[in-house]
N, CA, C and O atoms as a Maestro MAE file, in Angstrom:
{
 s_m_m2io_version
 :::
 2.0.0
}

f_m_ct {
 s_m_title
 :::
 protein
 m_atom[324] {
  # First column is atom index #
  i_m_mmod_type
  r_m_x_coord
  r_m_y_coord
  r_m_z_coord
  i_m_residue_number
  s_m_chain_name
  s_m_pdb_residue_name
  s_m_pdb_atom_name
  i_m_atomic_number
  :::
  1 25 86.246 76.672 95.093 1 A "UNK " " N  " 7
  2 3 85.414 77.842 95.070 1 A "UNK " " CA " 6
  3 2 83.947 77.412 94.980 1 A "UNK " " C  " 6
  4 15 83.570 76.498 94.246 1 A "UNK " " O  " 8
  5 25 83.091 78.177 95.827 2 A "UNK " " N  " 7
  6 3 81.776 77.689 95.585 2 A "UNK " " CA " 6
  7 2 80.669 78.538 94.313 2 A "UNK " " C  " 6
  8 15 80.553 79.729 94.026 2 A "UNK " " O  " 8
  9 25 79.789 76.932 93.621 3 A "UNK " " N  " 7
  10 3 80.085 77.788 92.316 3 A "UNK " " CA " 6
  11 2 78.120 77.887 92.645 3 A "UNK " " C  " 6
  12 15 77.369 76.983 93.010 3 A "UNK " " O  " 8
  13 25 77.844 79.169 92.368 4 A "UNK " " N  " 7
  14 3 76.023 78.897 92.625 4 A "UNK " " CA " 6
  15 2 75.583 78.674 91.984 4 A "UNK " " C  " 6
  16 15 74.411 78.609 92.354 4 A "UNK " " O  " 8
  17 25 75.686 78.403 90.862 5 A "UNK " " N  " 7
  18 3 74.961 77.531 89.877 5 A "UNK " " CA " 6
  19 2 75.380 75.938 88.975 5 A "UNK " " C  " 6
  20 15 75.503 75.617 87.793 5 A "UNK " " O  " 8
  21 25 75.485 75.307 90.193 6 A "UNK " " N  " 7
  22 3 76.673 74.300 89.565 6 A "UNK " " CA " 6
  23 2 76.044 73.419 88.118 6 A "UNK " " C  " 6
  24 15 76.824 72.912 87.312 6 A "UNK " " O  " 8
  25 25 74.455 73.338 87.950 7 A "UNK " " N  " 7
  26 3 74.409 72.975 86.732 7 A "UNK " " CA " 6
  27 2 74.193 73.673 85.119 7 A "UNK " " C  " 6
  28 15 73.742 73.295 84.037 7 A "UNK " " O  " 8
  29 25 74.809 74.915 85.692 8 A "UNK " " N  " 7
  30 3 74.938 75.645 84.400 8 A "UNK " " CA " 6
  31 2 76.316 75.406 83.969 8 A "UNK " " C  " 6
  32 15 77.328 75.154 84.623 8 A "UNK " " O  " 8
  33 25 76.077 75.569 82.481 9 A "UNK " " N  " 7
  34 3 77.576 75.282 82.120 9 A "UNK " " CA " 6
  35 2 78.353 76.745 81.306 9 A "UNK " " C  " 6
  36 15 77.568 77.499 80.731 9 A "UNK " " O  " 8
  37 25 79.652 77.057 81.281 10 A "UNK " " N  " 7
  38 3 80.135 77.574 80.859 10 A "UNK " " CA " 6
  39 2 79.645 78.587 79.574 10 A "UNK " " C  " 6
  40 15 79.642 79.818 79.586 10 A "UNK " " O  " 8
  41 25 79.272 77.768 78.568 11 A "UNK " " N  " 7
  42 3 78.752 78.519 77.702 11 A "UNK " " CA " 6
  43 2 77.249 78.480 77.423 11 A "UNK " " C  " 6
  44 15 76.703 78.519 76.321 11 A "UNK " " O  " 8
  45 25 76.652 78.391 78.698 12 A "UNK " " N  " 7
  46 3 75.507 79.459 78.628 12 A "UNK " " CA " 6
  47 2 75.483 80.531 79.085 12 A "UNK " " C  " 6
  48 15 74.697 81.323 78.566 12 A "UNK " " O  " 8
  49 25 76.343 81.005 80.258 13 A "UNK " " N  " 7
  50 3 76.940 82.242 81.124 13 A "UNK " " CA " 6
  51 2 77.468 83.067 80.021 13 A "UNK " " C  " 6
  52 15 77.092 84.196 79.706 13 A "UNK " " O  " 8
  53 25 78.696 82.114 79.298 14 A "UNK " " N  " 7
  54 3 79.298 83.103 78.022 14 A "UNK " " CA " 6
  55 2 77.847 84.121 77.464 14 A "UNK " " C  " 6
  56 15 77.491 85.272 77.714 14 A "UNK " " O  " 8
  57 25 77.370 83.166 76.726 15 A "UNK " " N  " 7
  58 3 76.465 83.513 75.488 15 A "UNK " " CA " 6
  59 2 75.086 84.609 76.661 15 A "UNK " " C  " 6
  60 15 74.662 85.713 76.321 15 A "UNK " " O  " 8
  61 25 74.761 84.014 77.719 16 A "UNK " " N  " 7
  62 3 74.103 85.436 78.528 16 A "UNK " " CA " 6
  63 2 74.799 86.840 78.832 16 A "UNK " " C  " 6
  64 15 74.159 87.865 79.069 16 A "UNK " " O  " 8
  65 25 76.005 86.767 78.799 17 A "UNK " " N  " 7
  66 3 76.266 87.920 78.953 17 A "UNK " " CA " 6
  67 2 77.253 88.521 77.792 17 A "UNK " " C  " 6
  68 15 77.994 89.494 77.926 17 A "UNK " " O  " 8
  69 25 77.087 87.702 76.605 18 A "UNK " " N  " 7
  70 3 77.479 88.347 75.412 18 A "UNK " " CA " 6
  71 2 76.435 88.883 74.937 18 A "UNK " " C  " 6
  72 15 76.638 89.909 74.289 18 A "UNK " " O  " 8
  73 25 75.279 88.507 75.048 19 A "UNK " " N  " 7
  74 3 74.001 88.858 74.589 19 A "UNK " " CA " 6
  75 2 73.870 90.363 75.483 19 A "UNK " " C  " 6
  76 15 73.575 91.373 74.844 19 A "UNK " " O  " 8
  77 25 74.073 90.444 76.780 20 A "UNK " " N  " 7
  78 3 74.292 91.231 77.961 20 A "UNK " " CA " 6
  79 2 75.154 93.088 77.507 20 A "UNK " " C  " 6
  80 15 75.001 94.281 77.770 20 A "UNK " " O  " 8
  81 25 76.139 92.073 76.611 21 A "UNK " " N  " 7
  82 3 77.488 93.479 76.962 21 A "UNK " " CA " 6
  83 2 77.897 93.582 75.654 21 A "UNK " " C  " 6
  84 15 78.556 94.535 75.240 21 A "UNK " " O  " 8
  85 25 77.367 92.195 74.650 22 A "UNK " " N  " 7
  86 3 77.540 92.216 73.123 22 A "UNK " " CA " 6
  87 2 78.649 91.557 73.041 22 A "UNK " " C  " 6
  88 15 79.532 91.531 73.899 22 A "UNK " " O  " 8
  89 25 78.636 90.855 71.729 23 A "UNK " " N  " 7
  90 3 79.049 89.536 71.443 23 A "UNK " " CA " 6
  91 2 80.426 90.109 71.673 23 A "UNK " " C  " 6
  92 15 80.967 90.310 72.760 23 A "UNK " " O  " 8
  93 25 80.922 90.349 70.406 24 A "UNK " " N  " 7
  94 3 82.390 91.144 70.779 24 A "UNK " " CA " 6
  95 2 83.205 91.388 72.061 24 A "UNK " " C  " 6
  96 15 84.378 91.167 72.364 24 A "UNK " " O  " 8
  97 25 82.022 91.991 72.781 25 A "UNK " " N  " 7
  98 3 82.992 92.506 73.921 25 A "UNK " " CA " 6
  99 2 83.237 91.509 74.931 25 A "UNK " " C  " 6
  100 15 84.323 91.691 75.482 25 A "UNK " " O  " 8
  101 25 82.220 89.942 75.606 26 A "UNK " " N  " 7
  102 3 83.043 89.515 76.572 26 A "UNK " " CA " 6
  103 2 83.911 88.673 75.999 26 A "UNK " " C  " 6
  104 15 83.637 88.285 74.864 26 A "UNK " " O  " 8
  105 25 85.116 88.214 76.629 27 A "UNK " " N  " 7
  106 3 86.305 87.416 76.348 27 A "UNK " " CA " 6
  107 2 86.133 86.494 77.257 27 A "UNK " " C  " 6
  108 15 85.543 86.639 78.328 27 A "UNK " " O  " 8
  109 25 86.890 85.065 76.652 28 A "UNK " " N  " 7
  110 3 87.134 84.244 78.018 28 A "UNK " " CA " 6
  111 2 88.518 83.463 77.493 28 A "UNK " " C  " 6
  112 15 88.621 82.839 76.437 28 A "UNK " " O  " 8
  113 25 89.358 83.622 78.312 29 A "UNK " " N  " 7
  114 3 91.030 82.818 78.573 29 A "UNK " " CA " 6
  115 2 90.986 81.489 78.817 29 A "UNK " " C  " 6
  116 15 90.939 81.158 80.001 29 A "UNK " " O  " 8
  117 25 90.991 80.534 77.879 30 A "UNK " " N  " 7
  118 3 90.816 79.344 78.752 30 A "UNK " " CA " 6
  119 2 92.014 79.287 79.275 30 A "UNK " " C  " 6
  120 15 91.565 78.425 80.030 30 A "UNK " " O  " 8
  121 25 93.210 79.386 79.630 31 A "UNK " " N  " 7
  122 3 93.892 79.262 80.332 31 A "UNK " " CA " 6
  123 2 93.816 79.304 81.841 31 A "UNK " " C  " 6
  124 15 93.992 78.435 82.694 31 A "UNK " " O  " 8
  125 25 93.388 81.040 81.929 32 A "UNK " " N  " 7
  126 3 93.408 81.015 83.095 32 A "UNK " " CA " 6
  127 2 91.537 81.241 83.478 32 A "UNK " " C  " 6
  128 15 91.217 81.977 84.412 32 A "UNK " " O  " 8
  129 25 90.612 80.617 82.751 33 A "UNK " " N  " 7
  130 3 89.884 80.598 83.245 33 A "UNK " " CA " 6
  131 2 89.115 81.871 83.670 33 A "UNK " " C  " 6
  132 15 88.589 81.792 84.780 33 A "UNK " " O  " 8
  133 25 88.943 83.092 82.955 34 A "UNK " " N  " 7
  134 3 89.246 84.388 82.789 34 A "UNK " " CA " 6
  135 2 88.288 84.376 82.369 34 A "UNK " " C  " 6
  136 15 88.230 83.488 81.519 34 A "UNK " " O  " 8
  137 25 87.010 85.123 82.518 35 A "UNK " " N  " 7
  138 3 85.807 86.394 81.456 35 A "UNK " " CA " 6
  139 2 85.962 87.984 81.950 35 A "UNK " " C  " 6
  140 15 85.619 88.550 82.988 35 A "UNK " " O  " 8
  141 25 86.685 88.484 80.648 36 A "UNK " " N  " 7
  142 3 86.681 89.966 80.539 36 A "UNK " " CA " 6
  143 2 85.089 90.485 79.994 36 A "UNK " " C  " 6
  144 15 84.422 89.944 79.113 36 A "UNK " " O  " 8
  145 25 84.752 91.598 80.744 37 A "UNK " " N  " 7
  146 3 83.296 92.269 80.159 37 A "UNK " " CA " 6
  147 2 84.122 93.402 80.076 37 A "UNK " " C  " 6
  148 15 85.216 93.514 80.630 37 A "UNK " " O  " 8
  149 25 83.478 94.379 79.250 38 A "UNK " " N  " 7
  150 3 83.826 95.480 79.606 38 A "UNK " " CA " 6
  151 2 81.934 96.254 80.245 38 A "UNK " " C  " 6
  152 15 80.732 96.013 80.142 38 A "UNK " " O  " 8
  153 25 82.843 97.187 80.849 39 A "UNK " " N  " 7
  154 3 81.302 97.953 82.027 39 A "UNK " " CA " 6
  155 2 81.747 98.992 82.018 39 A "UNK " " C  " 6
  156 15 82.947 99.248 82.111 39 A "UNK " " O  " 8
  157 25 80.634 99.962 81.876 40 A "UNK " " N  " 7
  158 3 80.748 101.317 81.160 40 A "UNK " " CA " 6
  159 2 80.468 101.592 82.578 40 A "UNK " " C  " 6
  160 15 79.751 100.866 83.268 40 A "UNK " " O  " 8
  161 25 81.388 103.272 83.232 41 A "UNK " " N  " 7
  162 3 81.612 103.217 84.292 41 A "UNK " " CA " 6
  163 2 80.504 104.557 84.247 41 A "UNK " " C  " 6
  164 15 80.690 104.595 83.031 41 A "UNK " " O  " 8
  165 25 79.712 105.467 84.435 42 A "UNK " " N  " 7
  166 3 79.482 106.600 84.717 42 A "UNK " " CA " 6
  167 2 80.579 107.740 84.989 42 A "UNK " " C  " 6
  168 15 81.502 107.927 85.782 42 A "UNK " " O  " 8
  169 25 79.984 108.397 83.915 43 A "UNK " " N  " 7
  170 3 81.094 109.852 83.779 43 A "UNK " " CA " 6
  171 2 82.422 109.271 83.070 43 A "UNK " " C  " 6
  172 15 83.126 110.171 82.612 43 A "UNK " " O  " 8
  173 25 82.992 107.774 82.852 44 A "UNK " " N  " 7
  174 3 83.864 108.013 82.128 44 A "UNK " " CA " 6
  175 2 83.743 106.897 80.993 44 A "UNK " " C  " 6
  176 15 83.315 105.743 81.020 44 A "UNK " " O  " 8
  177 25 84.472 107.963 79.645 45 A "UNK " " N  " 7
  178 3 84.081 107.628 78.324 45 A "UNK " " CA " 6
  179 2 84.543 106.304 78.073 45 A "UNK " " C  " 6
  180 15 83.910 105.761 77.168 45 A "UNK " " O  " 8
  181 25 85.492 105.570 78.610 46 A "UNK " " N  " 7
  182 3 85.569 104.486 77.628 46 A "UNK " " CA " 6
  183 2 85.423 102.933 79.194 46 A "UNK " " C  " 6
  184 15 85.668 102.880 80.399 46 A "UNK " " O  " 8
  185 25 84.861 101.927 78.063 47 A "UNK " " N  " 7
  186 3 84.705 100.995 79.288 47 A "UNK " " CA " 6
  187 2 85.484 100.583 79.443 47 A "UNK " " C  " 6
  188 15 86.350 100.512 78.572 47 A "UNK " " O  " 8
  189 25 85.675 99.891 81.075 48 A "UNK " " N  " 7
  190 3 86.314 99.589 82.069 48 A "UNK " " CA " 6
  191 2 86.355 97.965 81.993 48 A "UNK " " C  " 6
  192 15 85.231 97.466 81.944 48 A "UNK " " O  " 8
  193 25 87.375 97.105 81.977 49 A "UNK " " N  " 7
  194 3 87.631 95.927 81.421 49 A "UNK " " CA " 6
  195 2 87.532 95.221 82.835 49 A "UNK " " C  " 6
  196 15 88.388 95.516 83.669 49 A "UNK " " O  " 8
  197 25 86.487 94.255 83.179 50 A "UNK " " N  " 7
  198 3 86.547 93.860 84.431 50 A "UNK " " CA " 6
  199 2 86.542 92.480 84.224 50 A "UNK " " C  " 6
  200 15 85.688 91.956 83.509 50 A "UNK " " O  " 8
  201 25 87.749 91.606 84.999 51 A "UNK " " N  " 7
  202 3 87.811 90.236 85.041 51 A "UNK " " CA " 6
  203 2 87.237 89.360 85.958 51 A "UNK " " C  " 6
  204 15 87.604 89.379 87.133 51 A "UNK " " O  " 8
  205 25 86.051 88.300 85.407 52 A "UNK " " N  " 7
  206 3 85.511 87.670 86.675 52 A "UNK " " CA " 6
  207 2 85.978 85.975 86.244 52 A "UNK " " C  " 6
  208 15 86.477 85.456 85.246 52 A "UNK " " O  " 8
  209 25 85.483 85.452 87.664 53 A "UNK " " N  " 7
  210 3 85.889 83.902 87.308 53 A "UNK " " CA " 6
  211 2 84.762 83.377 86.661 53 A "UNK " " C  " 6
  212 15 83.742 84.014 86.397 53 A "UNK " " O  " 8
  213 25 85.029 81.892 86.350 54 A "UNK " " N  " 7
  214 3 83.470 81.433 85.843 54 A "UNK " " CA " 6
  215 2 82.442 80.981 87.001 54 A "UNK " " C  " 6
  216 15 81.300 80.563 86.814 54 A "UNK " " O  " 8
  217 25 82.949 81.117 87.959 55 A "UNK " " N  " 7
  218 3 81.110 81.613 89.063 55 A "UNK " " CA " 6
  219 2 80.871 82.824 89.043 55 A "UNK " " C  " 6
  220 15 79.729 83.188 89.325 55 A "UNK " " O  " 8
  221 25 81.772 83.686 88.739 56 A "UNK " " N  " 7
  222 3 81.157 85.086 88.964 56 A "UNK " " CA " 6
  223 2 80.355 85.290 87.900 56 A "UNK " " C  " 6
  224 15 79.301 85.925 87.931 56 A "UNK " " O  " 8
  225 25 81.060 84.512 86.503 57 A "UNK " " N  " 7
  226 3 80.154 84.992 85.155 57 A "UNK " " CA " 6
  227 2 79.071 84.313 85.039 57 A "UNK " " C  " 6
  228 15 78.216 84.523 84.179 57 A "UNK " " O  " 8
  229 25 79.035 83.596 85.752 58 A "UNK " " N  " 7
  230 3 77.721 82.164 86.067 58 A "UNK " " CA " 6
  231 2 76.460 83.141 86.827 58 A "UNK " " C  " 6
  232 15 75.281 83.049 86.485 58 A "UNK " " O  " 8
  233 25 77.021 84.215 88.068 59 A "UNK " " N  " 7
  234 3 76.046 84.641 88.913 59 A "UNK " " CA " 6
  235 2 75.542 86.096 87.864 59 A "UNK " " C  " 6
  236 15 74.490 86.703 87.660 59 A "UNK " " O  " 8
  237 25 76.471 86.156 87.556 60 A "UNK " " N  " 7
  238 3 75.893 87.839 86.773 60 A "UNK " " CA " 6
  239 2 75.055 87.537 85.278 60 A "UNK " " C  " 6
  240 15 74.320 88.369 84.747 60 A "UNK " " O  " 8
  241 25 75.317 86.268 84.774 61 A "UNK " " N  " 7
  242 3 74.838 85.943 84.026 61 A "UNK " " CA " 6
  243 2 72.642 86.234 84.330 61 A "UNK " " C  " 6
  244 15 71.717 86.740 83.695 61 A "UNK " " O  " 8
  245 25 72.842 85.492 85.731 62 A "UNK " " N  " 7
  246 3 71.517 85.438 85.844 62 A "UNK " " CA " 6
  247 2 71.123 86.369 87.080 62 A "UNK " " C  " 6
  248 15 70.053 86.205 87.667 62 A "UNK " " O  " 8
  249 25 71.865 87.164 87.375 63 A "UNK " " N  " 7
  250 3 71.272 88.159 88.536 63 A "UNK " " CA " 6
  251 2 71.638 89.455 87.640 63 A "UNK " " C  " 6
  252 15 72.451 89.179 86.758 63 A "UNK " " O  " 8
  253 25 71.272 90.641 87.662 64 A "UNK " " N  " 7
  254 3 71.234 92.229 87.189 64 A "UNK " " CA " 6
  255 2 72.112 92.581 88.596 64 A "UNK " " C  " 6
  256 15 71.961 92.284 89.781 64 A "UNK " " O  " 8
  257 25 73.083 93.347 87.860 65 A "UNK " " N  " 7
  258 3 74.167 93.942 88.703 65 A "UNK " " CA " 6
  259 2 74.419 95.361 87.973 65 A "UNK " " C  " 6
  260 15 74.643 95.288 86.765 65 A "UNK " " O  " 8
  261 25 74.408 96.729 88.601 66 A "UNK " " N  " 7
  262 3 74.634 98.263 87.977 66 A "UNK " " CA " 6
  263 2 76.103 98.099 87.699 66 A "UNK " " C  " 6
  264 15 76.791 97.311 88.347 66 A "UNK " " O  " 8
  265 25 76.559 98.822 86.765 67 A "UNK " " N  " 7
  266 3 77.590 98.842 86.825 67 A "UNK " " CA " 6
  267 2 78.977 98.894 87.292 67 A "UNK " " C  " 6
  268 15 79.981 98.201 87.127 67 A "UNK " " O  " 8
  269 25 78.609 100.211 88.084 68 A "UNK " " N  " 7
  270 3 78.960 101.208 88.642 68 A "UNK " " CA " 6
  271 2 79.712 100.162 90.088 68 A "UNK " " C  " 6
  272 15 80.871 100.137 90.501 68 A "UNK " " O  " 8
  273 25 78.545 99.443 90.527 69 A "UNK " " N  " 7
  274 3 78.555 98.187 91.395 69 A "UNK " " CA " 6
  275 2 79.954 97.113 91.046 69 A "UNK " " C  " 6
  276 15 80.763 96.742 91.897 69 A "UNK " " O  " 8
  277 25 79.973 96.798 89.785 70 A "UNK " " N  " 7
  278 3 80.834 95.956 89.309 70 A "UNK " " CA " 6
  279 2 82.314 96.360 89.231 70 A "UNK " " C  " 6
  280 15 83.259 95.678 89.627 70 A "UNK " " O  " 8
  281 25 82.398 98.137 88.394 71 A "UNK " " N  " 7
  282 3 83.805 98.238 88.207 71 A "UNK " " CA " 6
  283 2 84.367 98.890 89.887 71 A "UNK " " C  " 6
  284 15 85.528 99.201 90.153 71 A "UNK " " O  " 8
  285 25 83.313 98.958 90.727 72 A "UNK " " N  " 7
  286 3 84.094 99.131 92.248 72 A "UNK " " CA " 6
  287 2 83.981 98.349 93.272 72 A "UNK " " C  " 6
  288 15 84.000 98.699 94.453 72 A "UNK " " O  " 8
  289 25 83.841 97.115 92.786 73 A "UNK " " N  " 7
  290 3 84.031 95.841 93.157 73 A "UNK " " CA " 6
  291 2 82.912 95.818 94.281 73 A "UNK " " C  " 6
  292 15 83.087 94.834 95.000 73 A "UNK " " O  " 8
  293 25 82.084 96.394 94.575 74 A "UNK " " N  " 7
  294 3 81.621 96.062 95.406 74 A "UNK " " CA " 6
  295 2 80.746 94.859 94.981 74 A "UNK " " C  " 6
  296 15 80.024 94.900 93.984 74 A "UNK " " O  " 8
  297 25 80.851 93.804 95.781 75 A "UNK " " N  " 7
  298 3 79.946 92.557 95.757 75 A "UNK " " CA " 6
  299 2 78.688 92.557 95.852 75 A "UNK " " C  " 6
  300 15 78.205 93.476 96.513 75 A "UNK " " O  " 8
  301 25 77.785 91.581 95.257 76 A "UNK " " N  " 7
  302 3 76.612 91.526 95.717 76 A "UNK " " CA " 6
  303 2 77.228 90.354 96.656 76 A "UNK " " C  " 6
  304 15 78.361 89.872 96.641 76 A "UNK " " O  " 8
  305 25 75.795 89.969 97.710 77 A "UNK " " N  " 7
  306 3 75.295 89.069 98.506 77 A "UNK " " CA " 6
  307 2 75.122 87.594 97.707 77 A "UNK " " C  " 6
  308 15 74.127 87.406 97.006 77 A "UNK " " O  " 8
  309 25 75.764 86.957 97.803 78 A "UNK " " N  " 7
  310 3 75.960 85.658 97.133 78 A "UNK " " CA " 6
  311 2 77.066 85.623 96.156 78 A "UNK " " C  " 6
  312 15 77.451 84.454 96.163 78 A "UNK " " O  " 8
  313 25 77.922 86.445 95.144 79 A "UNK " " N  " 7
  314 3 78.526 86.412 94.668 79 A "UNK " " CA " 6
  315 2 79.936 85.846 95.278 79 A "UNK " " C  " 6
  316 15 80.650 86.315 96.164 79 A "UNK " " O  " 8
  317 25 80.042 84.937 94.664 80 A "UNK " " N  " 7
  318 3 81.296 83.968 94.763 80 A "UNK " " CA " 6
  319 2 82.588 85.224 94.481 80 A "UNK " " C  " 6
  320 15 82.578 86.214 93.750 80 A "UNK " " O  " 8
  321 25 83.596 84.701 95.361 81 A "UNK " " N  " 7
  322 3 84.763 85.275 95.700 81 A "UNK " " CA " 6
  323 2 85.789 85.058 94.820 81 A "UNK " " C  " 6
  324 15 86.900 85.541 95.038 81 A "UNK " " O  " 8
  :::
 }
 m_bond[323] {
  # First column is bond index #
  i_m_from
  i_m_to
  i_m_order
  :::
  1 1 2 1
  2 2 3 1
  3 3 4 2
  4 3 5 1
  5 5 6 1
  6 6 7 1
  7 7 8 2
  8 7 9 1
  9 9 10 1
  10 10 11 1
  11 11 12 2
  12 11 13 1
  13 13 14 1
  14 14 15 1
  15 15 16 2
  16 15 17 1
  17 17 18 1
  18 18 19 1
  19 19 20 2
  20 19 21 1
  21 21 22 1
  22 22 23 1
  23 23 24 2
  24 23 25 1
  25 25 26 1
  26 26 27 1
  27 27 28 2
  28 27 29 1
  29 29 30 1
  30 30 31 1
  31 31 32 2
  32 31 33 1
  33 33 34 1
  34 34 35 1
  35 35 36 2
  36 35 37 1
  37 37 38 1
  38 38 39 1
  39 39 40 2
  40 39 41 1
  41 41 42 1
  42 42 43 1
  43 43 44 2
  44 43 45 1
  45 45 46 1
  46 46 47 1
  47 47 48 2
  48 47 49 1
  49 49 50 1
  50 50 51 1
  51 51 52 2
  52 51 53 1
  53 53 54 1
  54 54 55 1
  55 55 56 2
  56 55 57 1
  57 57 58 1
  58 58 59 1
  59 59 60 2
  60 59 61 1
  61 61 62 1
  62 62 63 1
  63 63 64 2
  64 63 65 1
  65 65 66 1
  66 66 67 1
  67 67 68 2
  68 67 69 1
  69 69 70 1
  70 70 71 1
  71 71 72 2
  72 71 73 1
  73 73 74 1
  74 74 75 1
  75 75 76 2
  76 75 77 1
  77 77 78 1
  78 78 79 1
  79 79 80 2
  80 79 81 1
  81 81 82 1
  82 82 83 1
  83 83 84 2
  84 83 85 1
  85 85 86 1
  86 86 87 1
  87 87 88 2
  88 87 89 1
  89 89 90 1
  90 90 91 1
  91 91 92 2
  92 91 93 1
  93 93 94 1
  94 94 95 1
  95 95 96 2
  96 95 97 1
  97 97 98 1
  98 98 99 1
  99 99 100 2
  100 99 101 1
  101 101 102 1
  102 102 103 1
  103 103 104 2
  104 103 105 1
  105 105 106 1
  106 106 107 1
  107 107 108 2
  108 107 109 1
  109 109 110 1
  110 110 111 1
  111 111 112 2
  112 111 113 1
  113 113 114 1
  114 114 115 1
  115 115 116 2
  116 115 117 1
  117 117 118 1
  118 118 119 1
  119 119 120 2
  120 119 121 1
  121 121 122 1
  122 122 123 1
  123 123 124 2
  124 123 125 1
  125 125 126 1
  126 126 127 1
  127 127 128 2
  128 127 129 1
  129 129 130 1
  130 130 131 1
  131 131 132 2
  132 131 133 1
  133 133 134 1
  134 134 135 1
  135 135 136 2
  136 135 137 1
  137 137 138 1
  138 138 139 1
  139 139 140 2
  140 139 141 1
  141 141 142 1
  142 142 143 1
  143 143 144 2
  144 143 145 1
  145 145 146 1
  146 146 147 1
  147 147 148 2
  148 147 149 1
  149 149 150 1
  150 150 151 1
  151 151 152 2
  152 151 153 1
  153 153 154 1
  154 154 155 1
  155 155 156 2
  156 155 157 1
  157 157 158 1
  158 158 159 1
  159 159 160 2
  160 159 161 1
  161 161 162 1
  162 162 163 1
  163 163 164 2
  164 163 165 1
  165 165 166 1
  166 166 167 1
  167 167 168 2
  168 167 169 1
  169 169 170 1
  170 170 171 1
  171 171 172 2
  172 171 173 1
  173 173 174 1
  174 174 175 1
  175 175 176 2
  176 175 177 1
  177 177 178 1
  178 178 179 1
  179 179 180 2
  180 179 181 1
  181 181 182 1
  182 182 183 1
  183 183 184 2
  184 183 185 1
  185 185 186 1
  186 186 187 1
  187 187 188 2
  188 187 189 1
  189 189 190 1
  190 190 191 1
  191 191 192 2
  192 191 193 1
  193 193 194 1
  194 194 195 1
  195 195 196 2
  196 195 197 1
  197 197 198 1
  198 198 199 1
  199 199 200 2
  200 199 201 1
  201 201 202 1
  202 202 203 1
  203 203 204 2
  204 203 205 1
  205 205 206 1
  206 206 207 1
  207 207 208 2
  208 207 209 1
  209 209 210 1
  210 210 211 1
  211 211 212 2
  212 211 213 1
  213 213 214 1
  214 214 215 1
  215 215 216 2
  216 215 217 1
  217 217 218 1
  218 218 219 1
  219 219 220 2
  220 219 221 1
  221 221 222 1
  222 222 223 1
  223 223 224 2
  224 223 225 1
  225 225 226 1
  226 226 227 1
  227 227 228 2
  228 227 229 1
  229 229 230 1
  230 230 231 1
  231 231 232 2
  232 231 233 1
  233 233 234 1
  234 234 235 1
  235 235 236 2
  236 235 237 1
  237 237 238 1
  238 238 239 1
  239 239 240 2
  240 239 241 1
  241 241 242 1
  242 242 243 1
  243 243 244 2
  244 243 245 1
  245 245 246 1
  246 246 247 1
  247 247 248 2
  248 247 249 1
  249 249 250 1
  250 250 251 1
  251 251 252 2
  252 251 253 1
  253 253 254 1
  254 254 255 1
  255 255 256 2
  256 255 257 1
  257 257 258 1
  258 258 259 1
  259 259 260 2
  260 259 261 1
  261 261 262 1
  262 262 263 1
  263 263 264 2
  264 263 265 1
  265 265 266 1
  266 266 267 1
  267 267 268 2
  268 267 269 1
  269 269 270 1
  270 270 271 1
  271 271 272 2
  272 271 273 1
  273 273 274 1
  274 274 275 1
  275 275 276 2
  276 275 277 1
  277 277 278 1
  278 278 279 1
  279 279 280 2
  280 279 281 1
  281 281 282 1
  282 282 283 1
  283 283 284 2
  284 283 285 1
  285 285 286 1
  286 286 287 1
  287 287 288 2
  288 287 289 1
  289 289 290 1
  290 290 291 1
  291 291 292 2
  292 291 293 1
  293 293 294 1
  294 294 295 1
  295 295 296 2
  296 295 297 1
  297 297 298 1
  298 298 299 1
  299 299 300 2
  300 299 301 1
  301 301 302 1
  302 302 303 1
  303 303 304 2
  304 303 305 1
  305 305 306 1
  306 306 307 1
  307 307 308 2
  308 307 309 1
  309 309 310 1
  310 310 311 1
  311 311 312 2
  312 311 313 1
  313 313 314 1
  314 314 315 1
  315 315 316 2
  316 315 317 1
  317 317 318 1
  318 318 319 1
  319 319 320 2
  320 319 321 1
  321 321 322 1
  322 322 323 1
  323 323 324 2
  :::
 }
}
């Protein structure tokens, strides 16, 4: 997988987007290599648990993405697959 930020490491992505969505809420699986955020969807009350890989949490870490964008998958332009 191509990763766009290959010299960032893992837990600076964590800790940006815990800071991001709050400590509590992102998760990461080391198993399967897993970061849960949750993303508050518009119009509905409770957030929406969205799983990315660690390039995706690498790119959102440092690019601003709407929500709304995230829990309907639509991609940005560079975001790793």
């Amino acid at each position: 997988m191509f990763d766009p930020y290959p010299t960032m490491n893992l837990e600076y992505a964590l800790k940006a987007l815990r800071i991001r969505f709050g400590k509590e809420n992102v998760k990461f699986a080391p198993a399967s290599r897993q970061i849960t955020v949750p993303v508050q969807y518009p119009g509905v009350a409770e957030p929406i648990q969205v799983m990315l890989t660690v390039e995706q949490a690498k790119y959102l870490a440092v690019n601003p993405w709407d929500s709304k964008s995230i829990v309907e998958g639509r991609l940005p332009f560079g975001l790793p697959k």
